[in-house]
Each structure stands twice: as C-alpha cells, then as structure tokens.
MIKEBA-363961 format. One line per 5 residues: number of its first residue (from 1); for each residue x, y, z of C-alpha. Coordinates in steps of 0.5 Angstrom, whole numbers. Example, Ala and Ser with C-alpha at 12.3 -4.5 7.8 and 13.67 -1.06 7.14 Angstrom:
! residues 2
1	25/-9/16  27/-2/14;
This chain:
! residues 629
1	59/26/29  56/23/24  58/16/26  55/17/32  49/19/30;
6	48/13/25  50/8/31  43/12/35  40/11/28  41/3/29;
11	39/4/37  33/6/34  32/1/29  33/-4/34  27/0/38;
16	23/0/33  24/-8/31  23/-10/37  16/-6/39  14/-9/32;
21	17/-17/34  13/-17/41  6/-14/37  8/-20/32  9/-25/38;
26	1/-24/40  0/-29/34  3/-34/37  0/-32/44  -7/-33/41;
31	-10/-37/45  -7/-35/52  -12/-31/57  -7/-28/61  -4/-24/56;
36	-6/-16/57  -7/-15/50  -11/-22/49  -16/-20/55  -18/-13/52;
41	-18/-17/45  -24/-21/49  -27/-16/51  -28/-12/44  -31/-19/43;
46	-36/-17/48  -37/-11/46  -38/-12/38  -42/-18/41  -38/-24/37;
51	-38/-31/41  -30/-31/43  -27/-37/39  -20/-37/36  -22/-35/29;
56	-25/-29/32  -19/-28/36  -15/-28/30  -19/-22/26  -18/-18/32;
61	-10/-20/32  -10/-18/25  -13/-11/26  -8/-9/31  -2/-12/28;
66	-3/-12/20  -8/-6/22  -12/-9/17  -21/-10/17  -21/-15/12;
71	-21/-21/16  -25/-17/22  -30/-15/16  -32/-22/14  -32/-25/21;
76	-37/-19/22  -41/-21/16  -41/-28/18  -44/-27/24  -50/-23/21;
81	-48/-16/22  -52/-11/17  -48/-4/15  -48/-1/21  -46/-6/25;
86	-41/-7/21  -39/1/21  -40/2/28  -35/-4/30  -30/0/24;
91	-31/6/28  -29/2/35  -24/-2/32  -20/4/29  -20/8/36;
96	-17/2/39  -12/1/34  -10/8/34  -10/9/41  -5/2/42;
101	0/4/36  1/11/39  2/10/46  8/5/43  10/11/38;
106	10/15/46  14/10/49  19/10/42  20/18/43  20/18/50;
111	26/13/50  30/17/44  29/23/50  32/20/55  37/17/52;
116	39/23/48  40/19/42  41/23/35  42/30/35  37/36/39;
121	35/38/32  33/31/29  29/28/36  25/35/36  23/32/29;
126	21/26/32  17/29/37  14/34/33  12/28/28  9/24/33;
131	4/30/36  2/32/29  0/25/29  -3/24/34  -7/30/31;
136	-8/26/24  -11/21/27  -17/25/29  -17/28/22  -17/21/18;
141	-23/19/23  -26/24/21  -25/23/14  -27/16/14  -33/17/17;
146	-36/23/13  -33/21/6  -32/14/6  -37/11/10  -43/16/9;
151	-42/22/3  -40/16/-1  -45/11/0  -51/16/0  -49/20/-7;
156	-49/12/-10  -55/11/-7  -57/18/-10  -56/17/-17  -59/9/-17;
161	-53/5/-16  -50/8/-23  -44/9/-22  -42/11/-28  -47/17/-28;
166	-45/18/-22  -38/19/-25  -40/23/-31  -44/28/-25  -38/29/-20;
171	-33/31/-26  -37/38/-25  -33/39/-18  -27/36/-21  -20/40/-17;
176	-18/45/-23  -13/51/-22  -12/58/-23  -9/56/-30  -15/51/-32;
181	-11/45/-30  -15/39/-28  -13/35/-22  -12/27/-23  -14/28/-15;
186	-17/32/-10  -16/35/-3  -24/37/-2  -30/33/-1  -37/33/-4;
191	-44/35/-2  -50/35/-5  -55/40/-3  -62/42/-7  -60/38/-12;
196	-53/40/-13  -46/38/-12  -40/42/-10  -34/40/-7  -31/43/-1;
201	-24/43/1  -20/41/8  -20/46/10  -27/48/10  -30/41/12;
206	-24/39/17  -24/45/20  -23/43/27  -19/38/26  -15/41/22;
211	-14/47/26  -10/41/32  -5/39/26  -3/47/24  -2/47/31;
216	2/42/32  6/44/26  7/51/28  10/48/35  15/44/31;
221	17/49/27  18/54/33  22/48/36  28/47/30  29/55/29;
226	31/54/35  36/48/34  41/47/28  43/41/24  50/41/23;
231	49/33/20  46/34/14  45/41/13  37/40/12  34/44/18;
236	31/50/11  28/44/8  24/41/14  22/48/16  20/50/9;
241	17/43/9  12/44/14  11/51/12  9/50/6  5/44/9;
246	1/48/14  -1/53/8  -3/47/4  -8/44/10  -11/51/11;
251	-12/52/3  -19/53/3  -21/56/-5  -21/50/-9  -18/52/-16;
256	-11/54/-10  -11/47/-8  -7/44/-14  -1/48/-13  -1/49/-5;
261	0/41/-6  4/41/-11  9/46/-7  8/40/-1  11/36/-6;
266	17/40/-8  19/42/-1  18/35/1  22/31/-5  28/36/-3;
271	29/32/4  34/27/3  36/25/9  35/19/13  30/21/17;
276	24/22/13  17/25/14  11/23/10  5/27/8  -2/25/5;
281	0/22/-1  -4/17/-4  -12/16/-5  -14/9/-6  -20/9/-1;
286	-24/14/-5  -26/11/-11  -30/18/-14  -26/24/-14  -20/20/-11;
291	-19/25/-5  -13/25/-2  -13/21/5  -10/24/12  -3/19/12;
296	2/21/17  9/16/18  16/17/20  20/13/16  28/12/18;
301	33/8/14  35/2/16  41/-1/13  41/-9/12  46/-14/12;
306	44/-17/5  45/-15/-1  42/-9/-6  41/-11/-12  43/-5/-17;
311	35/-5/-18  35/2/-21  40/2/-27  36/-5/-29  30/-1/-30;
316	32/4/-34  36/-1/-38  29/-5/-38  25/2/-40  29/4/-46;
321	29/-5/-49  21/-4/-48  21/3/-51  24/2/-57  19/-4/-59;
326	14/2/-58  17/8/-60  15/14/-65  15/22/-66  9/21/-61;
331	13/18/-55  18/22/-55  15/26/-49  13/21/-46  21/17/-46;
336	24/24/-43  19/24/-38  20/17/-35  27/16/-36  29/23/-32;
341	23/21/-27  27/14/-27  35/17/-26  32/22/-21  30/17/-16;
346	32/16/-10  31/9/-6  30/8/1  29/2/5  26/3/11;
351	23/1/18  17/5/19  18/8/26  12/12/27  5/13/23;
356	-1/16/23  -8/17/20  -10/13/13  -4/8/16  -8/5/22;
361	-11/2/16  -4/-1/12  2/0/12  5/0/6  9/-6/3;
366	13/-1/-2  11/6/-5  13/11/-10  11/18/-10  10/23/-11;
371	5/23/-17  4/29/-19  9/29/-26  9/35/-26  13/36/-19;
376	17/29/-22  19/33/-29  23/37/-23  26/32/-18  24/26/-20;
381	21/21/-15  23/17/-8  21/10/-7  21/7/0  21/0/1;
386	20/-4/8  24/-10/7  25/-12/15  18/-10/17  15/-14/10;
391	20/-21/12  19/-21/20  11/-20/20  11/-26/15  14/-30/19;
396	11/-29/24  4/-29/22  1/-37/23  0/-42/17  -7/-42/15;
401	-12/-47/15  -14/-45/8  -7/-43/5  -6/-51/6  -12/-54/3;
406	-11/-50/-3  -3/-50/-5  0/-57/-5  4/-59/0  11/-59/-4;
411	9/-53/-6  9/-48/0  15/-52/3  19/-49/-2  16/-42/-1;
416	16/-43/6  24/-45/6  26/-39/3  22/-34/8  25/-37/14;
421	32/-40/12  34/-36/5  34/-29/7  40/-28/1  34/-31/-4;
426	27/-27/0  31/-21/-1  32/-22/-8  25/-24/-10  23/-17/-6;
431	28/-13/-9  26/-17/-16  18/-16/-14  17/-11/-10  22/-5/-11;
436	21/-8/-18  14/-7/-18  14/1/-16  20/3/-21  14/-1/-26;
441	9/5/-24  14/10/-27  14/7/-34  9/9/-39  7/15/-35;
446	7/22/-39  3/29/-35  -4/27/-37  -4/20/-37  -9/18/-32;
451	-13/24/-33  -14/22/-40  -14/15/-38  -19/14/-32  -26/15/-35;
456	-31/11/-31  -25/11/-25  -21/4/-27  -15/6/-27  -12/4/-21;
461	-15/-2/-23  -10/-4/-28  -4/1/-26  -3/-4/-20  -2/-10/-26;
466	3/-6/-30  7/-4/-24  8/-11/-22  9/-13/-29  15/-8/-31;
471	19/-11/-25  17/-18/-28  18/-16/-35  25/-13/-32  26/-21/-30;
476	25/-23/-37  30/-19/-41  35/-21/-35  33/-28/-33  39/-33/-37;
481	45/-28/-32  48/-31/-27  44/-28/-21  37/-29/-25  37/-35/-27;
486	36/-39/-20  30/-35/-18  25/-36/-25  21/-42/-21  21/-39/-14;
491	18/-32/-17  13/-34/-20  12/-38/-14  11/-31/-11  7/-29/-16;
496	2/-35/-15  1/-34/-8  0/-26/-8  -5/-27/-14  -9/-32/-10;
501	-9/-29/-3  -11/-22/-6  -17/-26/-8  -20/-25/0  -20/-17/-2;
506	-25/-18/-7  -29/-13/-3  -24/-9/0  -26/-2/-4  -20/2/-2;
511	-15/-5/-4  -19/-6/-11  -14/-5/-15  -9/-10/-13  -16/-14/-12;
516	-15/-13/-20  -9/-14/-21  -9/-21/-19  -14/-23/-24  -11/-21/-29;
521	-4/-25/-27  -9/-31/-25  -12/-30/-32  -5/-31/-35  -3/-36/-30;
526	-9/-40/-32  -8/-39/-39  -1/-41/-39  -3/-48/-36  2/-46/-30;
531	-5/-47/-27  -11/-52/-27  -16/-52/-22  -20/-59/-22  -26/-57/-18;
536	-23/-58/-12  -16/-58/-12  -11/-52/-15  -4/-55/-20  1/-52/-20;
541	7/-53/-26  13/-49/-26  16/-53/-31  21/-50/-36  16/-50/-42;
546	11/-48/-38  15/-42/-36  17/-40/-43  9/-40/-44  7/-35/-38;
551	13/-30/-40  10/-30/-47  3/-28/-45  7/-23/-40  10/-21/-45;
556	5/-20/-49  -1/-17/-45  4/-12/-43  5/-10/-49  -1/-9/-51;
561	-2/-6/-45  4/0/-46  1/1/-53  -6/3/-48  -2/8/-44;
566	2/11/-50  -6/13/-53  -8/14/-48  -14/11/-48  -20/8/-42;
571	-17/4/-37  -23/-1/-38  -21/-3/-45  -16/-8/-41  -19/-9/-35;
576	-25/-11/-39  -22/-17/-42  -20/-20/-35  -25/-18/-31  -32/-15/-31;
581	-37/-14/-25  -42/-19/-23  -49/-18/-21  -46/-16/-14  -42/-11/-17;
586	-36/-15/-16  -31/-16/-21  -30/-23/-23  -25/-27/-29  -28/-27/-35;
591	-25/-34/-37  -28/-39/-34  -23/-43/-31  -20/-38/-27  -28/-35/-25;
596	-29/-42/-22  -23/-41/-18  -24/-35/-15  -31/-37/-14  -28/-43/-10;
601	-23/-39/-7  -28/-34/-4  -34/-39/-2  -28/-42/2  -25/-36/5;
606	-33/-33/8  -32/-40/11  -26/-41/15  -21/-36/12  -19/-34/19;
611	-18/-41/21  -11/-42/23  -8/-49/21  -8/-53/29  -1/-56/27;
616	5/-55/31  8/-54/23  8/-46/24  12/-46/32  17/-51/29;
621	20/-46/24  20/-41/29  24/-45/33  28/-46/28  29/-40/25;
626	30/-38/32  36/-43/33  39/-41/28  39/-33/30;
C-alpha cells in the first residue's frame, strides 16, 4: 500500500512540475499576443495605465511567476507613480495574482479527486488546505494593507520619521505572556488612538477574516475524523495540529498569544510525513513589532534523482570545530541548545504544491523553523528546501540585459553551463549553499538571543549573513576533500551573483535583511580583491591566492561576528561597520569601493533592470538543454 501511495506521490509531483513549467514558459511567451495569460498581462497594463512594452510586460510576467513586486515596483516608480498609485496597483496586482494561483491549486485538488490518487485521508488533507487557503489569502490581503501599507507608514510618520523613537515607544505593547516572557514576535498589530499605543490581536483585528479560515479548519477537521491513515499513522497529529491552530487564530488576550503559538508549533513539528502543511511562520515584512504574516502552503516530498550530500552531520561537525574556538563556562547552554536544535533536525526537500496568503508575495528558496527555541529545545527544527522549484525557474527565467553588462562574458558562461548542463554540480552548490545556509541559522542561537540582540530592530539584518556564511565556513573546514575541492571557484561564483543581484532589493522592506547580507559579502568580495569595480566595468578573480584571501576574511568576520552572538550585544554593532543608511534612509557600503558599485548597480537597474537581453543566447540553451532531456 505504501508503494502505491509514493507512486501517486510522484503522480502529483509531476502535476505540480508541470503546473510550474507552463507558467515558467510565459517568459519565453513574452512577446506573443494570442497567449491567454499575455492579453490579460496587457490589459492590467491598461489598467495600472503603463505603456505596453516588453520590459513592462517582463514586470508583470515576474509578479505572476516569482510572485515578486520588486520589478513591477520600479516600473511603477520609473513611470512617476506616487505612493498611492503605487499602492493601488499592489493591491490590484495581488488580487490578480491570488485569483490565478488558486484557481491552479483547484485544478491540482480536482485532478488528484478524480483520479483517486494517494489515500481518503491524505486527498481530505489536500482539500482541506486548499480551502483554508483560499480563506488566508483574504486574511493576508487584509493584513498587508492594514499593517504593511497603512499603520506602519503613519506610526513612522507619527513619530517624525524616527525610527528608533518609534522603536523605543512600541516596546510598550511588546507580546508578553502570562509568566512574563517576552516575545521575540508578535501575532497582534498596533494602533495609536489619543496619544497612545495598544496592540490588538488577530483575532480581534481580523475578525472576519479569521472567522472564514476557523471555518474552513472546523470542515477539515470533521472530514479526517471521518477517514483513518493506516500509511502513517498521523491522523492525532494533523487533527491535533489543527485544533491547536484554530485556537491560536481565535486567541484574543495578548499575554495567551505566545503559548497558543507556541502549542502550533509543538503540534506541528510532530507531523513528519511526507505531506506537510505549513502555518504563518516567518515576520520579515514587518520591521516593528515583526508581527507574524498570514502564510499558508503545502509542501509534498520530492525525491530527486541526484545525490544528497550528508549535509547535517557536517554541520554538527563544523559547529563543534567553530565552538571550540569560542568556548566558555559561559556558552556552555548555548552549545547544548545548538547541537540537540542540529541533531533533531529533520530535511525535506520539497515541491510546493499549494500555497497561500504572505506567499502570493515569494515562495521560499529553503526555510528553517520553527523559531521559537523554546519549542526547538523539545523537538528540534525542520528544514524545507525546494531544489526542483529553485533549478527549473532559473533556467527558465530570460538572460538580462543588465546581468550582461555587468559580469564578464567568461564568467556567466561557466555559471551558466552549470545551471543548464551540470545538474550533479547545481545540486551540490545548492545543498552547500542553501541547505547550508539554514543549518547556519541554527548556530549561535541561544533562547534570548534575538530579543537581546534586536535593540533598534536589525537583527535579521545580520542574521541572514551568518546563516549563509556558517554553510561557507562549513565549505572551508572541508574544502581540500574529494567532493569539495572541485567546487571552491564555482561557490564563490555563486556567491557573487546572489551579492549583486540582492542589490535590486535595496528598497524592498520585507527582503532588507538578505538586501544586507549582500553588502556585507560585497564588502568582503571587494576587500579580498575577488572584486574590482573600475567605474564601469566589475572584475572579478577567482584565483587560488585570492581565494585564500576571501576565506581568511570569512573567516575572520564570522568569528567576530560568533563572539557578537555569544554576548549577546546589538545587531548594529556589526552591521554598522558594513553598511549605514543614506539620507534616503537606504543603507548603503561603508567602503568606498563597494559603495560606488552598489551605486552603479542601483542607477543601472532603475534604468533597464527589467530589459531582457535581445539575443537568442537564452533560447539556445533551452533548446539544448531540452535536447538532451
């Protein structure tokens, strides 16, 4: 029976695959009017009165299929549009977007229906997620709007554009619970009525909203009682699981938010199926009180054909190496709680098969969660990773104008040769990387570490950087073996592009920490002379003596930055010595030579950033590629 199962498993994986490969073609479709999706493409053109050009059209393209506002932003600003333009054609934007997504997410549940794939119990699952979606994406939409786009802007307003006074006046309305713990998030939003600030909770906020999505879960819950799962025996878990959920969502006193949540989680990390459900998570959007966005996806198992490097036990290895550069009576704690977070991890690598909410916004490249290490303490973490997704949206996506004025010629073509033609090597820098990087949000991190540590709000600013640099400094305690050795030059190659490209977020809020993070690896890049910007024209060197450089000053600054963690102390410590705000409140390099890069870069992505490049270079590798498939 279970082989029967993980065959319809691969059944819908292919579904879901293919659902993904035809919106990925839209970008190869760019130009052709008699595509369905295209006609309405130029229509909301019309509507957000934008002159139809192919840029324009690439914008709109990247909305719906990276589900990304950064490119439509820009063409927004480029055209003259002020906030509210810009706001009104977000909201319209995310309606469209929402609308398209789930109706394909229908299709998906409809056809697993009717072709009586996996078992009663597990297609009720899909079912039942998909109409708590539906019912989450009015909840996110709502949440953006109200929070994101309107309280947050007028509270910064209230208080003078001072962020840090603002920051100092909300602690008052900081989530604490019944026992007087402080909440490193928050699950309620601010208002300021005559003169003073309160927090209200979901619940009370969202009550419509909400009232749908406890609907829907009711439903759900009603149909599994009724079916049995003799699979995996899970059936307590998922109906605990959503029990515990709906009472969270309908928790209404602040100081009982913490613990219903944190009851999500443990009920949630009990769940290891290979059908996973997600829960609002992760609070990137909001820079203030960092409330919880509405997320809501189904993640099924995908199992791939390439191999899986043992990526776990060679960070608990790496862990231990860089603690005991560090360690005291004083850390002692803190080591326990990273190594038991570590060994109690469990990997998924994934498809997302439905999603929902805060994710018509951006699917994740990889996540690790929960974040409460209070929850971790007892059952460790998950990490999802989506390699498939990650590797068949690259290729897809068209080669751009700006990418190849910027990088040499020789340079993108090795880059390029791995990710169409060296899927063994794309999978390994991914696993190094990526998988690397949220094993690397693990390190350092004791119970109170980002309360004490997030004073005037940049932690996640920095928090990105030491994830993505415990998975390098993992690759440099490894890098003379057999399997890494191969691989130095085309990591830091990786590392290169994701700096520069993570440029274009500079004034994407919810994505400012990763914005961060490159700065801080173009800092080093730049000291280590990989990197020379000549005014013009970027150089880059990826020569054995340079690369010893660039792992030194890893090296170095992570160090530094581990003995930042272990104290405890602001996040601004560091992050201040890479980068500091302009007068438009854009943090910017404080070398000078990265600063006149970044610069650069920014002037030329307001200009064509959205240009795709007009050779045929980008079709040819398909054509390859598909050759040889």
């Amino acid at each position: 029976m279970k082989r029967r199962f993980f065959e319809d498993m691969q059944e819908l994986c292919g579904m879901v695959s293919a659902r993904d490969d035809a919106l990925n073609l839209l970008f190869l479709d760019i130009d052709n009017d008699n595509n369905p999706q295209i006609q309405a493409i130029i229509h909301l053109l019309k509507q957000l009165d934008l002159p139809d050009t192919q840029p324009n059209r690439f914008a709109l393209i990247s909305r719906l299929v990276n589900l990304s506002e950064s490119a439509i932003i820009q063409t927004l600003k480029k055209a003259g549009k002020n906030n509210e333009e810009i706001k009104k054609a977000k909201k319209i934007l995310l309606d469209w977007v929402c609308a398209f997504h789930t109706k394909t997410h229908q299709e998906i549940v409809e056809e697993c229906e009717n072709r009586q794939l996996l078992t009663p119990f597990y297609r009720q699952i899909l079912q039942g997620m998909h109409h708590i979606g539906k019912a989450f994406n009015a909840l996110h939409c709502k949440w953006k709007f109200t929070l994101i786009e309107d309280i947050n802007p007028t509270l910064l307003e209230e208080f003078g554009g001072d962020m840090s006074r603002l920051l100092h006046e909300l602690q008052s309305i900081q989530e604490i619970s019944e026992n007087g713990e402080k909440s490193d998030r928050s699950y309620s939003i601010p208002q300021l009525k005559d003169g003073q600030l309160r927090a209200i909770a979901y619940a009370s906020a969202f009550k419509d909203e909400i009232c749908e999505i406890q609907k829907a879960i009711r439903q759900l819950i009603k149909e599994l009682n009724n079916e049995g799962d003799d699979l995996f025996g899970a059936k307590e878990s998922y109906i605990a699981y959503f029990h515990a959920l709906k009472s969270a969502l309908s928790e209404k006193s602040i100081p009982k938010l913490l613990d219903a949540w944190r009851e999500v989680d443990r009920t949630w990390m009990a769940i290891k199926t290979p059908i996973q459900p997600a829960h609002p998570l992760e609070y990137y959007e909001d820079h203030f009180r960092k409330a919880v966005a509405p997320e809501w996806d189904l993640r099924i198992v995908h199992v791939s054909p390439q191999p899986h490097l043992d990526i776990k036990q060679q960070m608990q290895k790496t862990f231990d190496t860089l603690y005991a550069t560090h360690k005291s009576p004083n850390t002692d704690s803190m080591h326990a709680l990273v190594q038991h977070s570590l060994h109690n991890t469990h990997l998924y690598l994934c498809l997302p098969a439905l999603y929902y909410g805060a994710e018509m916004d951006g699917l994740f490249s990889a996540q690790v969660v929960p974040n409460d290490e209070n929850v971790s303490k007892q059952f460790g973490k998950k990490i999802f990773a989506f390699p498939t997704r990650i590797l068949r949206l690259a290729q897809y996506r068209p080669f751009m104008r700006l990418t190849n004025e910027i990088f040499p010629a020789p340079f993108l073509k090795d880059a390029r040769e791995i990710l169409f033609f060296k899927p063994e090597i794309w999978h390994q820098l991914y696993q190094i990387s990526t998988i690397g990087h949220e094993f690397g949000h693990i390190f350092w991190i004791d119970s109170d570490t980002e309360i004490m540590m997030n004073e005037g709000g940049n932690f996640k600013n920095i928090e990105e950087f030491k994830a993505t640099t415990g998975g390098l400094m993992n690759f440099f305690l490894n890098d003379t073996t057999e399997l890494y050795a191969p691989l130095a030059t085309a990591l830091l190659g990786d590392v290169i592009r994701r700096s520069v490209g993570l440029i274009a977020w500079m004034e994407q809020g919810e994505v400012l920490p990763y914005y961060c993070e490159g700065l801080i690896h173009l800092h080093i890049l730049f000291k280590a002379r990989i990197l020379h910007f000549d005014g013009t024209k970027l150089h880059i060197n990826l020569s054995t003596n340079d690369y010893s450089n660039v792992k030194t000053l890893y090296t170095r600054y992570y160090n530094e930055l581990a003995e930042l963690y272990i104290a405890k102390q602001r996040a601004c410590i560091f992050l201040e010595r890479f980068a500091q705000k302009d007068s438009l409140g854009n943090f910017k390099p404080t070398a000078p030579d990265s600063r006149a890069f970044v610069e650069y870069f920014w002037n030329r992505y307001q200009e064509i950033g959205q240009e795709i490049d007009t050779s045929d270079a980008h079709k040819q590798y398909l054509a390859q590629l598909s050759g040889l498939a």
